[in-house]
BALOBA-1460 file (C-alpha; in Angstrom, 3 decimals):
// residues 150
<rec num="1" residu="x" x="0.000" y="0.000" z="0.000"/>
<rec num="2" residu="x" x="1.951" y="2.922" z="-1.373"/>
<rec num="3" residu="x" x="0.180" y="6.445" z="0.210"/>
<rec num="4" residu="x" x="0.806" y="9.926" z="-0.109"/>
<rec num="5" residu="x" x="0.001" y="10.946" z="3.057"/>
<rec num="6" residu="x" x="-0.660" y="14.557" z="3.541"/>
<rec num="7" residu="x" x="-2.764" y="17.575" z="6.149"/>
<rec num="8" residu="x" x="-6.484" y="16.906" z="4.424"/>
<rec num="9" residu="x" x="-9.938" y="17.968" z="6.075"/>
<rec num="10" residu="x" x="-12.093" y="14.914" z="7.776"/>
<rec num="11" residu="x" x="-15.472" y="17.041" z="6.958"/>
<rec num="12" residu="x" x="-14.197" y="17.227" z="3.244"/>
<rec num="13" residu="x" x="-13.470" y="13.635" z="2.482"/>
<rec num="14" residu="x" x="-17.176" y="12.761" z="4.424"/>
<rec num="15" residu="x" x="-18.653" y="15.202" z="2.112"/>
<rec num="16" residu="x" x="-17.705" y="14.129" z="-1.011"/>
<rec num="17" residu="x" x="-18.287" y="10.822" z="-0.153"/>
<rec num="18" residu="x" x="-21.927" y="11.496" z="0.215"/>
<rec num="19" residu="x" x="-22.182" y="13.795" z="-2.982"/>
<rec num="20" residu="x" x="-20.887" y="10.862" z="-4.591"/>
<rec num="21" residu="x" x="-23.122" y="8.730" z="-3.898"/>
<rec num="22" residu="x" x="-25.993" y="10.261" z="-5.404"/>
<rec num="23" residu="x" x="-29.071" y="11.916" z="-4.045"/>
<rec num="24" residu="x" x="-31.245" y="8.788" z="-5.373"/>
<rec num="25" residu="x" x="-29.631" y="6.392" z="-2.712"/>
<rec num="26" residu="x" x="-30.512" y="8.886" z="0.075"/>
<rec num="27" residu="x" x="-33.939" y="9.105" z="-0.503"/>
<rec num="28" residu="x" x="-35.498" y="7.545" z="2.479"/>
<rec num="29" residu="x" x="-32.042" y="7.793" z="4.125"/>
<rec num="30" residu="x" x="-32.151" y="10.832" z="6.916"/>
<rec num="31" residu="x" x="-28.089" y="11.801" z="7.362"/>
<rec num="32" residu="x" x="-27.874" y="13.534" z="10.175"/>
<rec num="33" residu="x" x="-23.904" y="14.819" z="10.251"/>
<rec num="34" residu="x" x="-21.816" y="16.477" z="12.570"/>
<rec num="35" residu="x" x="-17.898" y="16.515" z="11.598"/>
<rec num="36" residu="x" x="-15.629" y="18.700" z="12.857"/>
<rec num="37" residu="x" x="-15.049" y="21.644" z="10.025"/>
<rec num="38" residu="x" x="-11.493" y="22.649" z="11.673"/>
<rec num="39" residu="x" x="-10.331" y="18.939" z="12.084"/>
<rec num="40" residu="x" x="-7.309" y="17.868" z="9.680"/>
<rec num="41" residu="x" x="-6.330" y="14.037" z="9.590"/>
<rec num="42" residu="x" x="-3.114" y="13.271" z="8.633"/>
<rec num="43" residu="x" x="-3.615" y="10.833" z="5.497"/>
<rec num="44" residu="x" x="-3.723" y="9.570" z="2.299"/>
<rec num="45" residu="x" x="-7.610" y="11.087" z="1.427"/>
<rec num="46" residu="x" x="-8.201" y="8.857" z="-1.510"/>
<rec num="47" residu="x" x="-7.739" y="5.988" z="0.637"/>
<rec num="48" residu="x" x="-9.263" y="7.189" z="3.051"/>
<rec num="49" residu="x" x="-12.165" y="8.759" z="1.081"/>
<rec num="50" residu="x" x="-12.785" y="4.670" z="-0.247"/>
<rec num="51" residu="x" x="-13.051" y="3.409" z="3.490"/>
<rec num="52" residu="x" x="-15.523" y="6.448" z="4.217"/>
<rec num="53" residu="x" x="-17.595" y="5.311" z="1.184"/>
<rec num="54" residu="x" x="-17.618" y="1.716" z="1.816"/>
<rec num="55" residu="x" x="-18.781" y="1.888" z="5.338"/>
<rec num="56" residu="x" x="-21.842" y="4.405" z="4.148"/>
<rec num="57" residu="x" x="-22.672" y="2.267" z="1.164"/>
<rec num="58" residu="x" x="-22.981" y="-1.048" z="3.438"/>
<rec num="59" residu="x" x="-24.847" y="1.170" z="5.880"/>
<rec num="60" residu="x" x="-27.366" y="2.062" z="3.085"/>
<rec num="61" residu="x" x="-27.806" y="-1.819" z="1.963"/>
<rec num="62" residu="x" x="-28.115" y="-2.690" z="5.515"/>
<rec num="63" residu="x" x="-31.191" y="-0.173" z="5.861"/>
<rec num="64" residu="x" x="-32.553" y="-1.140" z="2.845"/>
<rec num="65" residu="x" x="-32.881" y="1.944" z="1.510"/>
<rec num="66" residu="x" x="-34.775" y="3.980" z="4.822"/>
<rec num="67" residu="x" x="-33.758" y="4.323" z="8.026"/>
<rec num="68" residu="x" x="-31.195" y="6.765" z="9.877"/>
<rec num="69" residu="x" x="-27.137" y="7.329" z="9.132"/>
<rec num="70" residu="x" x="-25.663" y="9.299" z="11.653"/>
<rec num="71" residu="x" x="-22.146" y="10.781" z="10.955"/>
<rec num="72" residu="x" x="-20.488" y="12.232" z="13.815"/>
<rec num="73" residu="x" x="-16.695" y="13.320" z="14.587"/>
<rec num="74" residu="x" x="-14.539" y="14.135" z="17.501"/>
<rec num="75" residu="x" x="-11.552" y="14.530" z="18.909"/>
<rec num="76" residu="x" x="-9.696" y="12.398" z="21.487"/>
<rec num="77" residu="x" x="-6.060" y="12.887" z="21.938"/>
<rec num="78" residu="x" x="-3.865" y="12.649" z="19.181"/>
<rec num="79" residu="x" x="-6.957" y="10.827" z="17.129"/>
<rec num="80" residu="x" x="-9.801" y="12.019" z="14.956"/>
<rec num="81" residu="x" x="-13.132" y="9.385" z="15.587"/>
<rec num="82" residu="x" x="-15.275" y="9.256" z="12.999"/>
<rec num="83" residu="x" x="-18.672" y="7.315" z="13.625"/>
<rec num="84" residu="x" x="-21.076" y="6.185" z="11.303"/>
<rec num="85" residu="x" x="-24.250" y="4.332" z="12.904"/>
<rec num="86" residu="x" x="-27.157" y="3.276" z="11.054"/>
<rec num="87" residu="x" x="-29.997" y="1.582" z="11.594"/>
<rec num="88" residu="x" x="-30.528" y="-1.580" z="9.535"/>
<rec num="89" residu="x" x="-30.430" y="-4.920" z="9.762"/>
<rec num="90" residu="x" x="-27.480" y="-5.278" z="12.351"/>
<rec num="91" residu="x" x="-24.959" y="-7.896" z="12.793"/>
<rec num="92" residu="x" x="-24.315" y="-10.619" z="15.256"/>
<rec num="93" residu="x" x="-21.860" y="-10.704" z="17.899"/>
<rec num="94" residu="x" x="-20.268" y="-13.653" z="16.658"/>
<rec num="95" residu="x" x="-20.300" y="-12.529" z="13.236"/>
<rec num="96" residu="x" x="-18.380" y="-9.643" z="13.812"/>
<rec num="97" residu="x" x="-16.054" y="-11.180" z="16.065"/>
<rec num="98" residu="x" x="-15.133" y="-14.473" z="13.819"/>
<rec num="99" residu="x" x="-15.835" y="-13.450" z="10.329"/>
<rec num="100" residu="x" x="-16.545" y="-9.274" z="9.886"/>
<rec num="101" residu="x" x="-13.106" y="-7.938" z="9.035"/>
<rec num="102" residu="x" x="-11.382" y="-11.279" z="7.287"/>
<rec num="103" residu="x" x="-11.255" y="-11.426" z="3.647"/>
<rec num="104" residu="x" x="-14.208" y="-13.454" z="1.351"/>
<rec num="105" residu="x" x="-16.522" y="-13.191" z="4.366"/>
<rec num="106" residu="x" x="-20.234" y="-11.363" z="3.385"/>
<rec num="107" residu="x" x="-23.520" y="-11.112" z="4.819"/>
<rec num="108" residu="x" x="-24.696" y="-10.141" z="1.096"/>
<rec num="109" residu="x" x="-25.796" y="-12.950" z="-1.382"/>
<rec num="110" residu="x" x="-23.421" y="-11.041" z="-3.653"/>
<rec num="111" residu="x" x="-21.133" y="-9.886" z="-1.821"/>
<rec num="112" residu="x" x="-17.137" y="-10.453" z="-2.233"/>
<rec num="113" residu="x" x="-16.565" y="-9.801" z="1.198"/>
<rec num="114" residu="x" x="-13.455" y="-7.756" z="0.556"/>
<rec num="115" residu="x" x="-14.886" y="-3.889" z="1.110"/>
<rec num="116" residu="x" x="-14.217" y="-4.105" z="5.078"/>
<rec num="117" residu="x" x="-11.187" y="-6.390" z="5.205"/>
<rec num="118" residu="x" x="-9.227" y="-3.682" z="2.820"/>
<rec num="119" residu="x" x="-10.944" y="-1.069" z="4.700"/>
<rec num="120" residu="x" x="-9.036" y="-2.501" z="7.752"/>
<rec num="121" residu="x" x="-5.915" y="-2.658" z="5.984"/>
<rec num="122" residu="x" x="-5.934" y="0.814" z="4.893"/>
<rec num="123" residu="x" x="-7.290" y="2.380" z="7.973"/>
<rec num="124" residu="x" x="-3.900" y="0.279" z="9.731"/>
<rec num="125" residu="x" x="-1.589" y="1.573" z="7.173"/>
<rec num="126" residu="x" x="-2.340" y="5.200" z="8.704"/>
<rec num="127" residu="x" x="-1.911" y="3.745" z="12.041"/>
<rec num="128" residu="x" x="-5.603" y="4.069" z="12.676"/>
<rec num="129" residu="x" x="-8.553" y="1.678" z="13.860"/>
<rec num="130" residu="x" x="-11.775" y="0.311" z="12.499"/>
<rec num="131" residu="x" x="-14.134" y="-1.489" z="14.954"/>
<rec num="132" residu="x" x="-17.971" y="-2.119" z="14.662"/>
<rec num="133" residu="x" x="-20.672" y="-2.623" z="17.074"/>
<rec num="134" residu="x" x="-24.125" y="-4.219" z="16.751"/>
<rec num="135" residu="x" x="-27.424" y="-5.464" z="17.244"/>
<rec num="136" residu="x" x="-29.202" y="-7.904" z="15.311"/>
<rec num="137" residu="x" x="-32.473" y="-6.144" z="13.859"/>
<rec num="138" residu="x" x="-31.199" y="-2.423" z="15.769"/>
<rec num="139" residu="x" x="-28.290" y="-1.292" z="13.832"/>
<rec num="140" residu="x" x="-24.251" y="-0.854" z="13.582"/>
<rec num="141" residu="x" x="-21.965" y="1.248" z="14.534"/>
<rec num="142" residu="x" x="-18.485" y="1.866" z="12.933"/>
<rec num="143" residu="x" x="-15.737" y="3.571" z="14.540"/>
<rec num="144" residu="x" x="-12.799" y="5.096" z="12.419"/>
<rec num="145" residu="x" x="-9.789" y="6.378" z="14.192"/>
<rec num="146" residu="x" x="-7.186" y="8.328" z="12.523"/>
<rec num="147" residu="x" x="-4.257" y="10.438" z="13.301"/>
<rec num="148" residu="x" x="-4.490" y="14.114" z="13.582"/>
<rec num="149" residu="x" x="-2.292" y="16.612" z="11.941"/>
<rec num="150" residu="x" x="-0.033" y="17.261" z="14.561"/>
């Protein structure tokens, strides 16, 4: 994983990530988000911007379409934490402990199971975290932490 790390806005990457998804997809979706305009991550954004996506686009599938995606950011230490929660389907405990994060595992019928397991790996390569939370038929949480510019 070759980055080119540099001082780039959290807000901005979230944003774009949502205008590229299209308005269509967000239809029944309420976003409710709160990211810190002054907070700069220090990254690689396209990377970055792709983990961002992935997590909101497996939030929408999860909801089916409706439901709520809240986006919130703050700051803790040396760390940005970014958290997207939704409220679809949710995931088991077990799931996410045994099968979540490693590669070729899906809850979709067609999915490759490869979105959160290099989502992981890029997230690491910043020296960051990814973790998820979850209740079957409630929702999921994920948690992104990423170093700040310092």
């Amino acid at each position: 994983l070759s980055l080119n790390k540099k001082a780039s806005k959290l807000n901005d990457i979230v944003n774009e990530a949502l205008r590229n998804l299209g308005s269509e997809r967000f239809k029944k979706v309420k976003v409710e988000k709160n990211v810190d305009e002054s907070m700069y991550i220090h990254v690689d954004p396209l990377y970055i911007y792709k983990v961002i996506l992935n997590v909101i686009i497996n939030a929408l599938e999860a909801m089916n379409g409706k439901g709520e995606l809240t986006i919130r950011s703050e700051k803790k230490g040396a760390y940005a934490i970014l958290s997207l929660k939704d409220t679809g389907c949710g995931m088991s405990k077990e799931f996410i402990q045994q099968r979540l994060f490693k590669p070729f595992q899906s809850t979709k019928t067609k999915g490759l199971g490869i979105g959160l397991y290099q989502c992981r790996t890029i997230v690491e390569a910043h020296l960051g975290t990814i973790e998820a939370s979850s209740e079957v038929g409630v929702g999921t949480e994920f948690v992104v932490k990423l170093p700040l510019v310092k």
